[in-house]
C-alpha positions in Angstrom: 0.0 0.0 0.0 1.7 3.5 -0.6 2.0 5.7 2.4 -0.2 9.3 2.2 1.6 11.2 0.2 4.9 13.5 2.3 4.2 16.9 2.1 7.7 17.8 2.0 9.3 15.5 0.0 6.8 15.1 -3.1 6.9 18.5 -4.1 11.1 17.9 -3.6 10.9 15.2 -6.2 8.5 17.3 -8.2 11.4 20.3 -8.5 14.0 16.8 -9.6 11.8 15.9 -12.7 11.5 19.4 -13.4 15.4 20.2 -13.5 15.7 16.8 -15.6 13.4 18.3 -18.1 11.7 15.2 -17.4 8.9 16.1 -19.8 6.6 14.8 -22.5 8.4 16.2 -25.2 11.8 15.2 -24.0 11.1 11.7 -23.4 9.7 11.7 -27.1 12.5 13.1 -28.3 14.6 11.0 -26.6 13.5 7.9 -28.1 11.6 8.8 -31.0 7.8 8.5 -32.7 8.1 5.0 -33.6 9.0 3.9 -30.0 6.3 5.7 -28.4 3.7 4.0 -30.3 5.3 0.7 -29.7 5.3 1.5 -25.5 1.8 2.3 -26.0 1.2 -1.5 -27.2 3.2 -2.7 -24.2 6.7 -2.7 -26.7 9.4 -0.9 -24.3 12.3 -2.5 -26.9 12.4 0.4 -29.1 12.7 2.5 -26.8 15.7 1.1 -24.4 17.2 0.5 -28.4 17.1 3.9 -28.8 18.0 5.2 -25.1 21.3 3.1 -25.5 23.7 3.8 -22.9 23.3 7.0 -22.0 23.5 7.9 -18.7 22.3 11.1 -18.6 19.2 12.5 -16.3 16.7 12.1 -18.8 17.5 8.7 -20.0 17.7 7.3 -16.7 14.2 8.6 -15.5 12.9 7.3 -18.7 13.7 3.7 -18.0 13.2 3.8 -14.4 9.6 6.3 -14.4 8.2 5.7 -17.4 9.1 2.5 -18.4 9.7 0.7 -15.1 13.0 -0.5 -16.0 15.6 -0.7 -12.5 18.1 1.2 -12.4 22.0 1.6 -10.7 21.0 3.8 -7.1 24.2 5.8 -8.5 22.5 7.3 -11.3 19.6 7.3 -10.0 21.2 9.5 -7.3 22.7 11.8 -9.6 19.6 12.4 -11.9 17.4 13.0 -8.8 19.8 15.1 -6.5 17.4 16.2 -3.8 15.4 13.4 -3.6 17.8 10.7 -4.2 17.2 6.5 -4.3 16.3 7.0 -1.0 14.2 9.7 -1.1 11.9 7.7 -3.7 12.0 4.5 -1.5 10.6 6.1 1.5 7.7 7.9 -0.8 6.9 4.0 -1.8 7.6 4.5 -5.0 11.0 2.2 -5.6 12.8 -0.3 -3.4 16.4 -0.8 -3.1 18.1 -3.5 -3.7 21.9 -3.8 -3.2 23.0 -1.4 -5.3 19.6 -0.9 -7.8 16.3 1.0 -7.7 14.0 -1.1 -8.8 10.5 1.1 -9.3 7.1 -0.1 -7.8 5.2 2.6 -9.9 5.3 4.4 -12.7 5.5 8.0 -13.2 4.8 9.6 -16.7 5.0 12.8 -17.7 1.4 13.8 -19.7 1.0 17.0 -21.8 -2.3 18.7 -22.1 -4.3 21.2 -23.9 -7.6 22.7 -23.3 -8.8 25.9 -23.5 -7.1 27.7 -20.2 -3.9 26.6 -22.0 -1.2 24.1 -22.6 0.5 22.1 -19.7 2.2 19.5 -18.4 1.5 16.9 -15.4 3.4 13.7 -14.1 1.1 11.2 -13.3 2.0 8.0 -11.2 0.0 4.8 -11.6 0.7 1.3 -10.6 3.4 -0.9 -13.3 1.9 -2.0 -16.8 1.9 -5.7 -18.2 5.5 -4.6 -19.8 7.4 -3.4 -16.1 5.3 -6.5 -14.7 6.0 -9.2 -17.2 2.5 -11.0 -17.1 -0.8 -10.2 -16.0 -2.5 -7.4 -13.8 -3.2 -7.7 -10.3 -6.4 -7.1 -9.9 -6.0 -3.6 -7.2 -4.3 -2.4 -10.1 -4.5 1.7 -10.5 -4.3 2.6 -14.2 -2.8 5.4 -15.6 -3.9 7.7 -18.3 -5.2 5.7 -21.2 -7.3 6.4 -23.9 -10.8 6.2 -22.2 -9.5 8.4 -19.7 -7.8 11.1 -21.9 -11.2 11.0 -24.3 -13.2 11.7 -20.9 -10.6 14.7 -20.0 -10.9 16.0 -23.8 -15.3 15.6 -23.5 -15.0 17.5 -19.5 -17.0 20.8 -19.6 -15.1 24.0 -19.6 -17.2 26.5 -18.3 -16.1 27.2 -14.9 -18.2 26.2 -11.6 -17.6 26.3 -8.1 -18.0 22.2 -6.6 -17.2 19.2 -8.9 -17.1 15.9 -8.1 -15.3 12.6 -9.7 -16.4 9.7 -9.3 -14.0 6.5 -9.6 -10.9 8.9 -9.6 -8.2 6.2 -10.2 -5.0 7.7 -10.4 -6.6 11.1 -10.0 -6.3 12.4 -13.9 -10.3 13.5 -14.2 -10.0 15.4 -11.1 -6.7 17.5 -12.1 -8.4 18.1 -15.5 -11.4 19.3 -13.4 -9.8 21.8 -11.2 -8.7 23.4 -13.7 -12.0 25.2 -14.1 -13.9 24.2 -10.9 -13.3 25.8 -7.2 -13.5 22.8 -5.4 -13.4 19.5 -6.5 -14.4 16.0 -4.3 -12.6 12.8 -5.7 -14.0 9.1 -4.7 -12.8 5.7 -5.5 -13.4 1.8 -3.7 -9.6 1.9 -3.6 -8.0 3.5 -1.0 -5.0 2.7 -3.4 -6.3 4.8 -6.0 -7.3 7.6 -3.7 -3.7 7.7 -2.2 -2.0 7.9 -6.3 -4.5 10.4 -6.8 -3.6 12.3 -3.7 -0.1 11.4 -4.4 -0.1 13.2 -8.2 -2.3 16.0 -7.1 0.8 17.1 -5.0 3.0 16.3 -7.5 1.5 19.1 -9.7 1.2 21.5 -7.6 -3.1 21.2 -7.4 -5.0 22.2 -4.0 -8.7 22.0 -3.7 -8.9 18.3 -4.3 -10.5 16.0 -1.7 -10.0 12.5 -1.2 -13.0 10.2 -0.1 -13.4 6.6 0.5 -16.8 4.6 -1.0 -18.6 3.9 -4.2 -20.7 5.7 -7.0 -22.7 8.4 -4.9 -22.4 7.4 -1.1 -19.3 9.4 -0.5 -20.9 12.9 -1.3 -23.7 12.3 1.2 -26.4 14.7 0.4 -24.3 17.5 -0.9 -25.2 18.6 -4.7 -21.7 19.1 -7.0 -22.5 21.8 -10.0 -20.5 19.3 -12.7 -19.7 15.4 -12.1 -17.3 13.6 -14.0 -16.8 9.6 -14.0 -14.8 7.3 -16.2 -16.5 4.2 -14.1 -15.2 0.6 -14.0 -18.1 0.2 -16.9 -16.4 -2.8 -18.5 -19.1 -5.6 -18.6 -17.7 -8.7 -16.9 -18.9 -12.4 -15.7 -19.6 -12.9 -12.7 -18.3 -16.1 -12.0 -15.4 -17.6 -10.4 -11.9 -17.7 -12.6 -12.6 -14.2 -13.9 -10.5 -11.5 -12.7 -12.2 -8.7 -11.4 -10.2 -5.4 -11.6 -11.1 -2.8 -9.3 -10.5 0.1 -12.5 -13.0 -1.4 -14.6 -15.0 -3.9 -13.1 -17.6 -2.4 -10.7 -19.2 -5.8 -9.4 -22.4 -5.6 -10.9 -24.3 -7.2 -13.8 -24.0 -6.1 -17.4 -24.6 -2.5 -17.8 -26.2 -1.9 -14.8 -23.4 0.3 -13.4 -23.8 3.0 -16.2 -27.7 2.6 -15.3 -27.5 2.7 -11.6 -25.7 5.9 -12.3 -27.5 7.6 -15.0 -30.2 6.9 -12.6 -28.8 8.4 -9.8 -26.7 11.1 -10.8 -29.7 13.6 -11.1 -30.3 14.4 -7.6 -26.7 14.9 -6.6 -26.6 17.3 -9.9 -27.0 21.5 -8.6 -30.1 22.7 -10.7 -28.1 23.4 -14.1 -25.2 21.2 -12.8 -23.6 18.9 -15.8 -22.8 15.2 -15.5 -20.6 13.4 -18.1 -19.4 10.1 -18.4 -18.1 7.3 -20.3 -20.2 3.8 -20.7 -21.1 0.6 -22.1 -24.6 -0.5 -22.7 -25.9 -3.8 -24.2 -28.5 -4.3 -27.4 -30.5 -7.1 -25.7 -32.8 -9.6 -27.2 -33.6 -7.0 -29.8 -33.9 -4.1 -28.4 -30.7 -1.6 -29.5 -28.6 -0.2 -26.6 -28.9 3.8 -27.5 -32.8 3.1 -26.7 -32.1 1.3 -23.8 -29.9 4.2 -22.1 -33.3 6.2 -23.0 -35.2 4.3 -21.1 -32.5 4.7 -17.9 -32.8 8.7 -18.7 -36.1 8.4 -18.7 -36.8 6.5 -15.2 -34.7 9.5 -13.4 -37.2 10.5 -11.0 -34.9 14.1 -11.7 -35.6 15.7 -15.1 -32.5 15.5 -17.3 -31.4 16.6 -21.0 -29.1 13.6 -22.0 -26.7 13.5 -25.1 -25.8 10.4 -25.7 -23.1 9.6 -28.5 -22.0 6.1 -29.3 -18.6 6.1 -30.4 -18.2 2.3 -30.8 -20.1 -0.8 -31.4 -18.9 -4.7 -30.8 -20.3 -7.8 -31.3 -19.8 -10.6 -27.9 -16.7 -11.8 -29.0 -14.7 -8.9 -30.4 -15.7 -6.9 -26.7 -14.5 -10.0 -24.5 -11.5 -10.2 -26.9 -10.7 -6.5 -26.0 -11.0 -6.8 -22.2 -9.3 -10.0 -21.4 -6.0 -8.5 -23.8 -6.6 -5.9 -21.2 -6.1 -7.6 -18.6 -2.6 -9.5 -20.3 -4.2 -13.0 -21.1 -3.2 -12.8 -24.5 -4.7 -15.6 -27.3 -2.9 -18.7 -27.1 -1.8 -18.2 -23.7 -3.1 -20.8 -20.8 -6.8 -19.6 -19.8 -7.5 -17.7 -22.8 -10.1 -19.6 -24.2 -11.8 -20.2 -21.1 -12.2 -16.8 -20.2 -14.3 -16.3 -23.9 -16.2 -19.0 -23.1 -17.1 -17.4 -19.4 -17.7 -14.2 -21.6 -19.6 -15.5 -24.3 -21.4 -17.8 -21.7 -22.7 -14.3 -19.9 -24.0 -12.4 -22.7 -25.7 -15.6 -23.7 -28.0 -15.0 -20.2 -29.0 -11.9 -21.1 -29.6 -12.4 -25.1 -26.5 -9.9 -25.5 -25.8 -8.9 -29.5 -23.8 -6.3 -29.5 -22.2 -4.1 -26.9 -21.8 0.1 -27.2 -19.6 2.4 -25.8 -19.6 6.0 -26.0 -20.3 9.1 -23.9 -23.2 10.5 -21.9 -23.8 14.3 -20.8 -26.5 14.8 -18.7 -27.4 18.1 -17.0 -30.7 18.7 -14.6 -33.1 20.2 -16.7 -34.9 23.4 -15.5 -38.6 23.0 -14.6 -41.0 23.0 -17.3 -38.3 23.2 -19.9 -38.2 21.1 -22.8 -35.4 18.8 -22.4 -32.6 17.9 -24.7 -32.8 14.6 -25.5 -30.4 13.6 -28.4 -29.0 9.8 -29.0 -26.9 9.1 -31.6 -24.0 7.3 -33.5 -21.2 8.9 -34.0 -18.2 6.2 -35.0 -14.7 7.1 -35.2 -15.4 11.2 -34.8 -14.6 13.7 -32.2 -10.7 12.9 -30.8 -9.8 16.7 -30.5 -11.0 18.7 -27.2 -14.6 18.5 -26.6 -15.4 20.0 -23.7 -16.0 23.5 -25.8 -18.2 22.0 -27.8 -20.2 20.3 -25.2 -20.5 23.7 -23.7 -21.7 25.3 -27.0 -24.4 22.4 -27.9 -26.5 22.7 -24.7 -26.4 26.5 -24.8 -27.6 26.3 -28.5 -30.0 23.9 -26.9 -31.3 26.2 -24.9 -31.5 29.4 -27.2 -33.4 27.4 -29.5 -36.2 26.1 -27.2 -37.1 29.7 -26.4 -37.8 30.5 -30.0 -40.8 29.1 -32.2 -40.1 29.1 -36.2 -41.6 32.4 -36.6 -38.9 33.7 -33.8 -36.5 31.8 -35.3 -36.9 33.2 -39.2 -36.2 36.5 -37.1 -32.7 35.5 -36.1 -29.4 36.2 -37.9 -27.0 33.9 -38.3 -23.7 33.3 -39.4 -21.4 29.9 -40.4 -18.9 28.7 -38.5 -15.5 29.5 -39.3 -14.5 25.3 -39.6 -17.3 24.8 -41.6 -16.2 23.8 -45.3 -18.8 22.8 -48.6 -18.0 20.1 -51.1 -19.4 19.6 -54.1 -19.3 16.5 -56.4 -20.2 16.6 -59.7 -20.5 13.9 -62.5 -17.8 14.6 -65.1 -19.5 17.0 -68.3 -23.0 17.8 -65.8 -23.3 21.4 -64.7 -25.3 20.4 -61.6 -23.8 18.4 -58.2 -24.7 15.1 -57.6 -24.0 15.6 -54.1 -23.2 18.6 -51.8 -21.3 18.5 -49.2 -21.3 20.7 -45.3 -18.0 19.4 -43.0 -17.1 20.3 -40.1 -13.6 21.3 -38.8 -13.7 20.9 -34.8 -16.8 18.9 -32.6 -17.5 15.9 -33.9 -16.1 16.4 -37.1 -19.8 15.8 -38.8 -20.0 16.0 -42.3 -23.7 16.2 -44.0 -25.2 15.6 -47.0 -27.5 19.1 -48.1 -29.9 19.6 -50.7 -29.4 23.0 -53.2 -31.9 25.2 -51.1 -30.3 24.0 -47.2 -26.7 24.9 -49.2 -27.8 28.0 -50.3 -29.3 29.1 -47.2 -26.2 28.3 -45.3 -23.9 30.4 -47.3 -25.7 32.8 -47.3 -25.9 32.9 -43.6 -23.2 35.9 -43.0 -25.3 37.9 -40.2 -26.7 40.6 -42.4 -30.3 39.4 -42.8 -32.8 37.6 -41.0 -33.1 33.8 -41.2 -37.1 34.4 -42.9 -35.9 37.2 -45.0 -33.0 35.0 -47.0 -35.6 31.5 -47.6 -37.9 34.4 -49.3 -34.8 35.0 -51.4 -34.4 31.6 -51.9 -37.8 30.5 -52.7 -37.3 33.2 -55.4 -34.5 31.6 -56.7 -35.2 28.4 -57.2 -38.6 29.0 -57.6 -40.8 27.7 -54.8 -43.3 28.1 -52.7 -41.3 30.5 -49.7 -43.9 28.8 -46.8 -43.1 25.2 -48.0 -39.3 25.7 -48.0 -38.9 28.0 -44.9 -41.3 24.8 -43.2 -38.9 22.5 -44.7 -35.7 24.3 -43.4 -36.2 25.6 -40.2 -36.2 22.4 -38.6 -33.4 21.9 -40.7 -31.4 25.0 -39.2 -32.2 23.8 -36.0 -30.1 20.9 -36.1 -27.1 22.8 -38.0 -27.6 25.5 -35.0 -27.9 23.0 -32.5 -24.7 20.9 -33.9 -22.6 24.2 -34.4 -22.4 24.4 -38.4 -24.1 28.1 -37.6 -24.1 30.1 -35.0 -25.2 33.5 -34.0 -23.7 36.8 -34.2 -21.9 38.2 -31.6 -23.0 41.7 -29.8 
């Protein structure tokens, strides 16, 4: 177990990496492109090729921090100078043996971007399948993956003064949240994963980040957060004996019903306007597809919620146990491989399982008596830039638009985008496209198909005039009836409004 964090000696170590330059960019450059993407399949070989022998304070913090590679307690002396081999060993993070360091956690430095500004964190988490050389104990603390950097990119970025994270981990949600929010609470089952979390908040430099004990809601009592973050142990798994169950993805209960108990719940600890997001699975079962299911969970909240749901991916039984048990470093081929398909494959069978989703859910407390947002959708292989602006943007343009009828809305003045682009594709000798065309730049990178009057409208769409006063145009144009194509297009605009191809002016 590592000890609570020393006050003293953690921000010591801190000022060590620092002076080392021990920094995202560094380590890159130290052992290239191609080795990073190989570490980040569990291949640390291209890397050590390319660190060779060098001694230097860089090198040696890359083997021993972020690879988990042990190290002579000579250079790890001279590379840490304050806080020495010893120094590490009493924060619980190395052992000594004779005359090596050999690392019990990794610590990784982790760039970031969002829209107060660039930075830089070091994040500890426990050692990966590489430093480990098998399989994951199951009170393993991960470190910053990709669910958990897609859940940092989707976080909200409008500031607020109480936030809390549920299922912290290593404490990465929570340092992305205090960046915009006063106070932040941070929970986790794993008083290991509480301690990293406290351990790389201090690391960093962050205050205003408590640690509690407990799972999904009952640490925060009856105190309501403005914004509530979670990257839950949503990974659906058996629940039978000879299946590990690890504490950072596996939250003990049945299927989905995690993500459900929470979309359920999350309502009443939510301040009136407060924002929820999260990642999740959800099941199609015995017919009925998962996005409709996660409805029906919205739906029962005895709280009034607008919900976005987007489903990023979709996987059939085997592909989705496949994933998890590589996860967890049974590879195929390897002694219990096999059986642990058959355990997953035997599970889904119970609940008529076909398919499995993942993606992310924003819910915020509705307002009484408005009309509530409720969008679910597909969106595969889109949105991997920061999101959180976006999210922002979508449930303001919600709002805006739900005070204003058609008629109000003909009245407003828009304008496009600025990452909104038109493409046109015509048949080789025809005057006339085939197909046109609107993409967008930044959100979800949406591109949709438009007809002639939708393309015109939008480019013409510069602020000047009125939204009513440009479809008269139009109609004129092409030669329509101008009450048949503005009631064709306003609801139309709405969605292009609502999914950020236009906006309105400022002032």
């Amino acid at each position: 177990m590592l000890p609570h964090p020393d006050p003293v000696a953690v921000p010591a170590l801190a000022a060590d990496l620092a002076a080392a330059g021990f920094t995202t960019d560094a380590v890159r450059g130290a052992w290239g492109e191609e080795a990073d993407d190989a570490i980040a399949r569990g291949l640390r070989t291209p890397a050590l090729r390319a660190l060779g022998s060098r001694e230097d304070a860089l090198a040696v913090l890359a083997r021993l921090l972020a690879l988990g590679i042990p190290q002579p307690v000579a250079h790890v002396d001279a590379a840490l100078p304050v806080t020495r081999a010893a120094g590490l060993a009493g924060l619980g993070l190395a052992t000594i043996e004779d005359d090596t360091v050999r690392p019990a956690v990794l610590v990784r430095p982790q760039s970031f971007s969002d829209d107060t500004g660039d930075g830089e964190w070091w994040i500890a988490s426990d050692l990966d399948e590489a430093a480990l050389g098998g399989a994951l104990p199951e009170d393993h603390v991960l470190g910053v993956g990709g669910a958990s950097l897609t859940l940092a990119r989707l976080q909200s970025v409008a500031p607020a003064a109480s936030g809390l994270d549920i299922g912290t981990g290593c404490g990465i949600q929570a340092l992305r949240m205090r960046r915009v929010v006063d106070r932040v609470v941070a929970t986790d089952v794993s008083v290991r994963a509480l301690r990293f979390a406290e351990l790389n908040a201090l690391l960093n430099g962050v205050d205003g980040i408590e640690t509690r004990l407990g799972s999904l809601f009952d640490p925060a009592g009856d105190e309501v957060f403005d914004r509530i973050v979670s990257n839950p142990p949503f990974v659906i798994t058996p629940r039978v004996t000879g299946v590990p169950a690890y504490e950072y993805r596996d939250g003990g209960m049945v299927g989905d019903a995690l993500v459900s108990t929470f979309v359920h719940g999350v309502g009443e600890r939510l301040a009136p306007g407060g924002v929820a997001q999260l990642l999740g699975n959800w099941e199609t079962r015995d017919g009925v597809a998962g996005l409709d299911r996660v409805r029906e969970w919205v739906a029962a909240s005895p709280v009034a919620l607008d919900a976005w749901v987007v489903e990023r991916e979709w996987l059939d039984p085997v592909a989705y146990a496949e994933l998890w048990i590589r996860d967890g470093g049974t590879l195929p081929g390897s002694p219990g491989f096999a059986g642990l398909v058959d355990a997953w494959l035997d599970d889904f069978a119970t609940r008529g399982v076909t398919g499995i989703g993942f993606g992310y859910i924003v819910l915020r407390r509705a307002a009484p008596g408005a009309t509530p947002l409720a969008r679910y959708e597909t969106a595969f292989g889109a949105g991997d830039g920061a999101l959180g602006a976006h999210v922002d943007a979508v449930l303001a343009a919600h709002d805006r638009l739900a005070a204003l009828d058609d008629d109000a809305l003909a009245g407003e003045r828009l304008v496009v985008a600025p990452d909104v682009t038109e493409a046109r594709h015509h048949r080789p000798g025809e005057e006339e496209p085939t197909v046109i065309e609107l993409r967008q730049g930044g959100g979800f990178g949406r591109a949709l198909s438009v007809d002639p009057g939708l393309a015109a409208l939008v480019g013409a769409c510069d602020g000047d005039l009125p939204l009513g006063s440009l479809i008269d145009a139009i109609a004129q144009l092409l030669e329509v009836d101008a009450i048949a194509l503005r009631a064709d297009l306003l609801p139309r605009v709405r969605e292009l409004v609502l999914t950020g191809f236009l906006g309105w002016t400022r002032g």
